[in-house]
Every structure is written in structure tokens, then in C-alpha cells.
N, C-alpha and C positions, 0 to 999 in steps of 0.2 A: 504494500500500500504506500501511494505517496508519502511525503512529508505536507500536514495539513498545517500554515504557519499563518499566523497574523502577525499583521503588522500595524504597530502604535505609534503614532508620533504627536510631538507637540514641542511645546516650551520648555515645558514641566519645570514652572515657574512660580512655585513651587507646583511638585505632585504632590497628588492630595487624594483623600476618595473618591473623590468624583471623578477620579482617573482611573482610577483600580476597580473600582465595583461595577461598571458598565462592561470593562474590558472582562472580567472574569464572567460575567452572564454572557459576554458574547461569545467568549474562548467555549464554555460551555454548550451553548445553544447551536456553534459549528460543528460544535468535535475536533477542538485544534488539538494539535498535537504541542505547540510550541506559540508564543505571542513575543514578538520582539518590540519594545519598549525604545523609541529611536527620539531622543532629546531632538531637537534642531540646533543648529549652530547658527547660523543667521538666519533669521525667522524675514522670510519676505514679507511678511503682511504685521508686524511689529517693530514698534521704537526701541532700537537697542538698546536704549538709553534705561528702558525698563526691565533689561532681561540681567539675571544673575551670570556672572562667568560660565561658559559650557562648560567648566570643568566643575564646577560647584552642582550646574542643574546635573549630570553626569552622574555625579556622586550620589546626590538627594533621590537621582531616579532607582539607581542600583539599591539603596536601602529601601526603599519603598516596596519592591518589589520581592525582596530575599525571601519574603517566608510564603510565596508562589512556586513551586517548581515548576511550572507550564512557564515561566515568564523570565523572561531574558534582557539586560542589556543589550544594545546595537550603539554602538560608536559612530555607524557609517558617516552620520550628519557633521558631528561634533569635529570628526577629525579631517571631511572635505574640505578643500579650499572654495570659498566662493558661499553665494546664498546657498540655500538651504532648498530644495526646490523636489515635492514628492514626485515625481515622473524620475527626476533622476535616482532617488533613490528603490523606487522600483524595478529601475531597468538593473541596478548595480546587486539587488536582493536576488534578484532572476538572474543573473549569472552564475552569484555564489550558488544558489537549491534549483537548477534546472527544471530537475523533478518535481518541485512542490508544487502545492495545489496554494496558490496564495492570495491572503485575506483581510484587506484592508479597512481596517476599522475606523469609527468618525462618529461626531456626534452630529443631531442633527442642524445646529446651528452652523457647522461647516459646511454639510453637504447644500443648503442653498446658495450661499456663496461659493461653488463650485468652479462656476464663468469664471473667478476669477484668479484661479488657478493656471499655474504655463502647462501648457498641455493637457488640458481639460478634457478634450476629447478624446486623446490617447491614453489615460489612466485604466480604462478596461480593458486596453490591448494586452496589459502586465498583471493585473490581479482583476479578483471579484469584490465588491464595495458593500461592506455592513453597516447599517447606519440604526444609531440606536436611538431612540426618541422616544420622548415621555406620550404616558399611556394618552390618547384621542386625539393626539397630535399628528397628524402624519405631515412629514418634510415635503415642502412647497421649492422647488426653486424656483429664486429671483427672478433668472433672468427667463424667458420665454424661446431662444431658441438650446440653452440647454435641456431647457423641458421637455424639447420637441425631442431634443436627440438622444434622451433615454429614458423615454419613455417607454419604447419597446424593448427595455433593456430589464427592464425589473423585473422581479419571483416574488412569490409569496413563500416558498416553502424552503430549507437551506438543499433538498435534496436538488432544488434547480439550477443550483449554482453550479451550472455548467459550460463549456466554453459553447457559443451559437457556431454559425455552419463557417463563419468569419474568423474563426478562431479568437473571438472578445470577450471577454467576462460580462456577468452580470452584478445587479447590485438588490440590494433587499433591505429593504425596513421593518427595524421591529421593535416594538415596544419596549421598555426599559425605564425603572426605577432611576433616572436620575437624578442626582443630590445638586440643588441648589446651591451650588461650591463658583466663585468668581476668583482667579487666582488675583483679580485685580485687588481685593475686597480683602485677601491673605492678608496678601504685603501691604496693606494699609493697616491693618491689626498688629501688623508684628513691629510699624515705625512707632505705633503709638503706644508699645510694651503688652498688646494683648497677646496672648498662647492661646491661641485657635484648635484647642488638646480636640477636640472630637470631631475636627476635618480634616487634619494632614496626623500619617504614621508617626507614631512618636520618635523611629529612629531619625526622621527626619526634623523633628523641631530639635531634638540634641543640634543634629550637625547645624541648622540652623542659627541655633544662640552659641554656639562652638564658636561657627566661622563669621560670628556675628554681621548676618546679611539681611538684608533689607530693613537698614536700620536709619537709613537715610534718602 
């Protein structure tokens, strides 16, 4: 049987649950075999100015995640040169696991801002797209000609995630418990001495008040 892998990425600016508990219903609800956890290093669609050192989010991601065994650090982002950009990081995952069958995860505030991703339309040529959304929400996108061009692209069921006659992935929504978590809304807690203890892992606020970050 392939390798069934998803793939996580973000800021993780801080990681928090509302990173972890979508991704473990989804790793679940596929049948992953394995979810790789991909920090970004320059985030295209953020102000640097607001992101912690890749080496700090890095760190904060790996303890977040240790006491998952499905769940993996990926470097790929942190250690590219240049933006940070998913198309390339999909084509670079599909090199390494030829064979996998692969799964890329989002919440559903991402997937309508879709359009404005480089390579938007090429991102199911490299994986199949999970999108988790809160329960009688279902994900609208923005724009009206990416609506158009996957529209006939979507499953209801994960047993359809299969590639079409194009050899393209599909993508699927499905409801999910997500935790009203703002990483913006974190580091606004943690400049004004709050410990946010029952939204981010605790090994994470250690290294947090360790490396004492986002204290200004």
C-alpha cells in the first residue's frame, strides 16, 4: 500500500490547538499514515515583521507535535531560499515519496482565498485538498472563476479521493470542530504577560517564556 501522507503548513506563529486538533480529525478521517507539519519561512501573504524566527517557529512546531506519532516535522520551507510558496513545496514532497498518495490539509478560511495563491490551479496536479470547516459552514470561494474550476473537482466521501482521467486530485470538505484560536490574538496575550495555558501545548509556552518571544 502507498504511503498515505499529509501535508500541514503554516506560520505556526505560535502552534496552538487549533492546529493540532483539526489536523489529527483529518489525519484520522483519511487514514494517513504520516502528516508532515511544514513551518513556512517567508510566508507570502504575511508581514515578516510579525512572524517569530523560522528557527524559533521550527522548534515551537516540533514540541507541539512530539507526543503524535503520525506527525512529523518538514524543514522543506524553513531551510529554502526565497518565499515560501505551496506549489513548490508540493512538487519538492512528490519527488522525495513518489509513491505516496498525498494530502493536503487547510482550513476553510484558506481554501477561499485560494485565487490567490501562485499556482492555484496547479495545486491538484501534486496532491488531493482536505478542507476542514466548522459544522453548516460549507467553504465558498471568493473568487468566481476559481469556483468555476473546481467545482467538478470535489467528493463527498475520502474513498473519492482519487486521481480523474487527467491524472488531478480532488478536494473534499468536511466538517470539523474548530477552536476559535487567532495566533494574532496569542501574541497579543503573551506582550501583555497573559499565558494563554489552554490554547497552545504547554511545551510550547516553556520555550516561549525561555526564548522570551513575542514580548514586544
Amino acid at each position: 500500500m502507498p504511503l498515505r501522507l499529509g501535508l500541514m503548513g503554516g506560520a505556526f506563529n505560535p502552534p496552538h490547538f487549533g492546529h493540532l486538533r483539526p489536523t489529527r480529525a483529518a489525519a484520522d478521517f483519511l487514514a494517513l499514515d504520516k502528516v508532515l507539519f511544514i513551518p513556512s519561512g517567508q510566508h507570502p501573504l504575511k508581514n515578516p515583521v510579525d512572524l517569530a524566527p523560522a528557527k524559533d517557529r521550527s522548534a515551537m512546531t516540533q514540541l507541539a507535535i512530539a507526543d503524535e506519532p503520525r506527525f512529523e516535522l518538514s524543514r522543506l520551507e524553513v531551510d529554502r531560499q526565497g518565499t515560501s510558496y505551496t506549489i513548490e513545496t508540493l512538487k519538492e514532497v512528490r519527488s522525495q515519496e513518489p509513491q505516496a498518495e498525498i494530502f493536503f490539509l487547510m482550513g476553510a478560511d484558506l481554501f477561499e482565498e485560494l485565487h490567490l495563491w501562485r499556482e492555484w490551479r496547479n495545486l491538484l496536479d501534486w496532491a488531493h485538498i482536505h478542507v476542514s470547516m466548522r459544522p453548516g459552514f460549507a467553504p465558498a470561494l471568493k473568487n468566481s472563476t476559481a469556483a468555476q474550476a473546481l467545482a467538478d473537482k470535489k467528493v463527498e466521501r475520502p474513498e473519492e479521493l482519487v486521481l480523474d482521467a487527467q491524472g488531478k486530485g480532488r478536494w473534499i470538505a468536511r466538517e470539523s470542530t474548530l477552536l476559535e484560536i487567532s495566533s494574532t490574538e496569542l501574541r497579543a496575550q503573551f506582550k501583555q504577560g497573559i499565558e494563554p495555558s489552554q490554547l497552545v501545548p504547554p511545551p510550547v509556552l516553556e520555550y516561549i517564556a525561555r526564548q522570551q518571544l513575542y514580548q514586544r
